[in-house]
Backbone bond lengths (Angstrom), bond angles and torsions (degrees), N, CA, C in turn:
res aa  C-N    CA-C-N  psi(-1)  N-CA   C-N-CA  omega(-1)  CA-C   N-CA-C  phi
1 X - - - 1.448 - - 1.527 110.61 -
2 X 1.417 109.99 -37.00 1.910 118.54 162.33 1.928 94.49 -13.37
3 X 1.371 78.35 -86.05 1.739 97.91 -158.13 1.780 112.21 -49.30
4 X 1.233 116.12 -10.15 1.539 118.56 179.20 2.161 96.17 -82.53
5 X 1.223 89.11 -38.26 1.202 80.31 -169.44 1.800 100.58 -88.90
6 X 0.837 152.85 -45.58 1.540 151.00 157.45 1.260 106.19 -29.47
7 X 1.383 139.20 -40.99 1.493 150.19 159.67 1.492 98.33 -46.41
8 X 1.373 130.52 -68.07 1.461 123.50 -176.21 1.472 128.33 -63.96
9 X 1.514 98.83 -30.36 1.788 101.74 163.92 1.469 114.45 -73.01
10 X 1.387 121.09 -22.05 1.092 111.34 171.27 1.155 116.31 -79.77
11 X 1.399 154.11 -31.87 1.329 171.80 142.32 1.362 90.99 -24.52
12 X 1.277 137.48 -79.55 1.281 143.86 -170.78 1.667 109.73 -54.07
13 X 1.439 115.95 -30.81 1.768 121.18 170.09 1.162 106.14 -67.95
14 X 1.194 120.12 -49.67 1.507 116.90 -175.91 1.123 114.06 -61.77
15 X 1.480 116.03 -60.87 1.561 129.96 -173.00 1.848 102.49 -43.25
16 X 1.446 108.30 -49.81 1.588 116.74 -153.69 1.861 93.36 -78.27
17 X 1.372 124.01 -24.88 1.669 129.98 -158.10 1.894 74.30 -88.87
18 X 1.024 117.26 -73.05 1.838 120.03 -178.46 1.705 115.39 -27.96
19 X 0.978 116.61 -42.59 1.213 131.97 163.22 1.376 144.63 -72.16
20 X 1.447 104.75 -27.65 1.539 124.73 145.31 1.321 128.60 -76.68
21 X 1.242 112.39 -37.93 1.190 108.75 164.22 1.727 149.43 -90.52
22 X 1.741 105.36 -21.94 1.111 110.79 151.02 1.737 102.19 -138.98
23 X 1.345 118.73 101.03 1.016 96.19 -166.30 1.847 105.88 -90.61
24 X 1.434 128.99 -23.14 1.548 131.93 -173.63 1.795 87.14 -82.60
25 X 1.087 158.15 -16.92 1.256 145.45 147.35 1.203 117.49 -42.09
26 X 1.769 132.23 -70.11 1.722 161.02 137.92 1.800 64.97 1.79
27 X 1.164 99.70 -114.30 1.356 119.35 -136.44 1.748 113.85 -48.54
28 X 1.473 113.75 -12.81 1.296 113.15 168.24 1.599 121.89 -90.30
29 X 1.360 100.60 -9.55 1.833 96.24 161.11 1.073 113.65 -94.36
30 X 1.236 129.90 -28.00 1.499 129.93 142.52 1.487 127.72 -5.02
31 X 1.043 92.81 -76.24 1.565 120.81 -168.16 1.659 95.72 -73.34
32 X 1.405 110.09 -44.68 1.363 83.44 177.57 1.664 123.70 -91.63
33 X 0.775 122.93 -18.45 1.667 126.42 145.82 1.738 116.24 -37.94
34 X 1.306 95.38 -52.59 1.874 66.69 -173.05 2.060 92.33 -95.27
35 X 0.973 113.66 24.18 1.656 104.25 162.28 2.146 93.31 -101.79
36 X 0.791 127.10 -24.61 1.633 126.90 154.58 1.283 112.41 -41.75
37 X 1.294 119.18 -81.19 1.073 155.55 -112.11 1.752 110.73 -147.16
38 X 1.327 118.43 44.38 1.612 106.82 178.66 1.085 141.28 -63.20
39 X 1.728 111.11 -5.22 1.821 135.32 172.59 2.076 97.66 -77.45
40 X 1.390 109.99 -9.07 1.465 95.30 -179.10 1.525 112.41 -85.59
41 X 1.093 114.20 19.26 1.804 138.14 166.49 1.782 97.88 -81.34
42 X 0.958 99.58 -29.09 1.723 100.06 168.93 1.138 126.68 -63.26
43 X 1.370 112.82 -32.88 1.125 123.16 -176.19 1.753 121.93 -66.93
44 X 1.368 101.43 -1.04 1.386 116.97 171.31 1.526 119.70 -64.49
45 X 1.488 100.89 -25.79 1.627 102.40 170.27 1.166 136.31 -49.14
46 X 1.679 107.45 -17.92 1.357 145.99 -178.85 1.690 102.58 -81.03
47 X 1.244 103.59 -34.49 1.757 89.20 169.07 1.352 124.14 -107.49
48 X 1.415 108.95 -0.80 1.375 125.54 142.11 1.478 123.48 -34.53
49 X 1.168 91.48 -48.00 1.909 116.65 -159.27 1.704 87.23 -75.79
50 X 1.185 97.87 -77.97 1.901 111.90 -171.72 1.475 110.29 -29.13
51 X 1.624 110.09 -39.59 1.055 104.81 -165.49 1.848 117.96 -80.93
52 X 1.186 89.56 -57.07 1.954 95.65 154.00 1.354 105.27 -16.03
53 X 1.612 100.53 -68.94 1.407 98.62 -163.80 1.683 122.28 -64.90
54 X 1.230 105.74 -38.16 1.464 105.49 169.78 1.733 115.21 -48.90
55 X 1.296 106.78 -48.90 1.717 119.09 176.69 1.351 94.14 -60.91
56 X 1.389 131.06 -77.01 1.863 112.37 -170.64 1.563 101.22 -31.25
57 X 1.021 136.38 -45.44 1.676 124.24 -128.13 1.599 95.02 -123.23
58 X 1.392 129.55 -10.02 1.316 131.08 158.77 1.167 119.18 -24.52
59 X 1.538 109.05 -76.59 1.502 90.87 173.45 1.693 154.32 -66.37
60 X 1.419 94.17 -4.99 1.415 112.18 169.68 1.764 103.14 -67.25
61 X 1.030 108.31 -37.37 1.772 97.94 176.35 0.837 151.28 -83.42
62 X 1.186 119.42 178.25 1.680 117.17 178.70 2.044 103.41 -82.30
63 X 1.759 116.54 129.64 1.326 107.09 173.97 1.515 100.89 92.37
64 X 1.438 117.44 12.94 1.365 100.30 -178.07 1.756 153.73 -58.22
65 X 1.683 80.72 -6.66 1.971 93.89 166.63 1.395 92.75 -81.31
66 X 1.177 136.74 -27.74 1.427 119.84 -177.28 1.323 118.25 -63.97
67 X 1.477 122.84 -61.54 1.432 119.33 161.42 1.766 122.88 -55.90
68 X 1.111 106.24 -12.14 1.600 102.17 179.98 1.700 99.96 -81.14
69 X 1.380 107.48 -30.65 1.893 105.34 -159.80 1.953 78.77 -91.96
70 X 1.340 148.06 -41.91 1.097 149.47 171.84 1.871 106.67 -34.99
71 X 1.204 72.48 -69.42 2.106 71.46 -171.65 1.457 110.41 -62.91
72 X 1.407 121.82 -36.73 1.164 101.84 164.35 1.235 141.19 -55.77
73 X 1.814 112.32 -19.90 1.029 90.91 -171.28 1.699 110.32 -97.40
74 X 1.510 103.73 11.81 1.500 121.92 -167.81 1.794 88.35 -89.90
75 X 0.666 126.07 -51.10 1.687 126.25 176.37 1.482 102.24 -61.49
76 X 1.090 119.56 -55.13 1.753 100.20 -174.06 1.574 119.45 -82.85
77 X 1.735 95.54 -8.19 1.600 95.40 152.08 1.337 133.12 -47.44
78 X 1.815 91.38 -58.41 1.473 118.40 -174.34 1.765 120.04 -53.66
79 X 1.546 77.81 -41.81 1.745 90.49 -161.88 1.626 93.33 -81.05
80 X 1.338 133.59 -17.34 1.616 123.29 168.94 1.226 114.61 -71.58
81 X 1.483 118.17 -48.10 1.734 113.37 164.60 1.294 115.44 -64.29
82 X 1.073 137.62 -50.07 1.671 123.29 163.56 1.407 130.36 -39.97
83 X 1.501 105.65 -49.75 1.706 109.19 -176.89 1.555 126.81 -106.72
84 X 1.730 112.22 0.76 1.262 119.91 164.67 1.572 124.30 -69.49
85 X 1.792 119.37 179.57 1.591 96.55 -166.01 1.639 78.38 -100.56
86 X 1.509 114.04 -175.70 1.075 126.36 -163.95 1.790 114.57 -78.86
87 X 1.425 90.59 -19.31 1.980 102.42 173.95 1.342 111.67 -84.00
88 X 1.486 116.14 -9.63 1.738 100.46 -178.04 1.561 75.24 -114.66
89 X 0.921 150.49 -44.94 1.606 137.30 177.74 1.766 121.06 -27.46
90 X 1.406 93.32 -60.17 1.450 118.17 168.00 1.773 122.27 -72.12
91 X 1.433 108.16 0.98 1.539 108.33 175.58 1.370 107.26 -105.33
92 X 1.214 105.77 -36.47 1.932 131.17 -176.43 1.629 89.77 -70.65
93 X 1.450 122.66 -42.56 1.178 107.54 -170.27 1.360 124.01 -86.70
94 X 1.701 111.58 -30.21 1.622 137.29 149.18 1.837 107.36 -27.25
95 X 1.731 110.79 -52.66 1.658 96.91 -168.46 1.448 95.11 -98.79
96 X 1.424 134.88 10.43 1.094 105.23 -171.58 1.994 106.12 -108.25
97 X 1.627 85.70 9.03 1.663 87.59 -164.70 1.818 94.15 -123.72
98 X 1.495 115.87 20.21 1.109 114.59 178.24 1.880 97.92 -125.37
99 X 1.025 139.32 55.01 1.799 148.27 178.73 1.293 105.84 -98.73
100 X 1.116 119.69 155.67 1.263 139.24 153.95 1.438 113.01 -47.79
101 X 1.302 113.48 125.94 1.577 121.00 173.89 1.704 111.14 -30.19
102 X 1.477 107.42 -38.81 1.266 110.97 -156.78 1.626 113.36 -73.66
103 X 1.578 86.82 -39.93 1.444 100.79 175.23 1.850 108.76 -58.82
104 X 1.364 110.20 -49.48 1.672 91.78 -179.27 1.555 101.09 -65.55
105 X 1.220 152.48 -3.22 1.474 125.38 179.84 1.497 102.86 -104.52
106 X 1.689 116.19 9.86 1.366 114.31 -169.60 2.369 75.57 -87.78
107 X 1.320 107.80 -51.95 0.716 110.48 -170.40 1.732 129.48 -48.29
108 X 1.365 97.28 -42.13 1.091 121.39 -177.58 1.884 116.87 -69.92
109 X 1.539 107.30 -21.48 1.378 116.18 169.65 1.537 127.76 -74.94
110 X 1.704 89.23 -19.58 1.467 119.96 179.81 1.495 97.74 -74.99
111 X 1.327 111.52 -68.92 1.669 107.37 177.57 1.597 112.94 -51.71
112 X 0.768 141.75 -44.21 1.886 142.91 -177.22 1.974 96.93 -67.48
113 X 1.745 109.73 -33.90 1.669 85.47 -173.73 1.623 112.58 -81.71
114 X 1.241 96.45 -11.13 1.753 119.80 -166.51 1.710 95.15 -69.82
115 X 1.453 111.79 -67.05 1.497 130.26 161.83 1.092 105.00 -27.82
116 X 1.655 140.10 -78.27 1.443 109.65 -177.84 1.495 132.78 -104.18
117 X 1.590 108.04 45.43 1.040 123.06 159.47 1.222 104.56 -88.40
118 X 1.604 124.17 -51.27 1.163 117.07 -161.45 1.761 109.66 -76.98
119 X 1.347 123.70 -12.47 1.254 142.15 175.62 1.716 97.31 -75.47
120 X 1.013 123.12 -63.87 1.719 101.30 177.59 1.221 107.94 -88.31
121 X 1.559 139.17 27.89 1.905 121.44 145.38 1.467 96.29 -75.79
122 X 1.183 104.02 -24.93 2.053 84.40 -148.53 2.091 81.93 -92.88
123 X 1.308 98.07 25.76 1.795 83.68 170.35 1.611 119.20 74.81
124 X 1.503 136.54 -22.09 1.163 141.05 141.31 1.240 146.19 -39.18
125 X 1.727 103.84 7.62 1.426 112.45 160.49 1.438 113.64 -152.84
């Protein structure tokens, strides 16, 4: 289970380093990917998954209201892009992909501190 969760801090390093560093780039392949591709809103099932998993494994860690209030909010992420209709999907996704540069690297600092938090609970740093 280590490595499920080392898999998500890494996901979250990348995601959060992508975002600091170019973040109106990030967000313009974005945008054009799911204008490709609008079933890649599916792919949220995937933070569905993460998030479960963060909640199973919460309490094994170090910070565990953090990963408990984390996965939740990765599951009710998931489960809003999965079970919403496609017009509030696409409006939620409309303001959330139109921010200020600054705001995605506010975001993106969030993902890199998240990353090595969750890298020294599980004892890997």
């Amino acid at each position: 289970m280590s490595y499920l969760l080392m898999a998500i801090a890494g996901l979250w390093m990348a995601d959060g380093l992508a975002l600091l560093v170019a973040p109106l780039r990030i967000v313009g392949q974005v945008r054009q990917a799911l204008s490709t591709s609008p079933s890649l809103a599916k792919w949220s099932g995937l933070t569905l998954v993460g998030g479960m998993i963060l909640l199973l494994q919460a309490s094994d860690l170090i910070y565990p209201i953090v990963w408990m209030v984390t996965g939740l909010a990765m599951v009710a992420k998931g489960g809003f892009f999965l079970l919403s209709n496609d017009e509030t999907r696409q409006s939620v996704l409309q303001w959330c992909l139109s921010r200020e540069a600054v705001d995605y690297r506010f975001w993106g600092l969030g993902l890199c501190a998240l990353s090595v938090l969750l890298i020294h609970a599980c004892g890997w740093l």
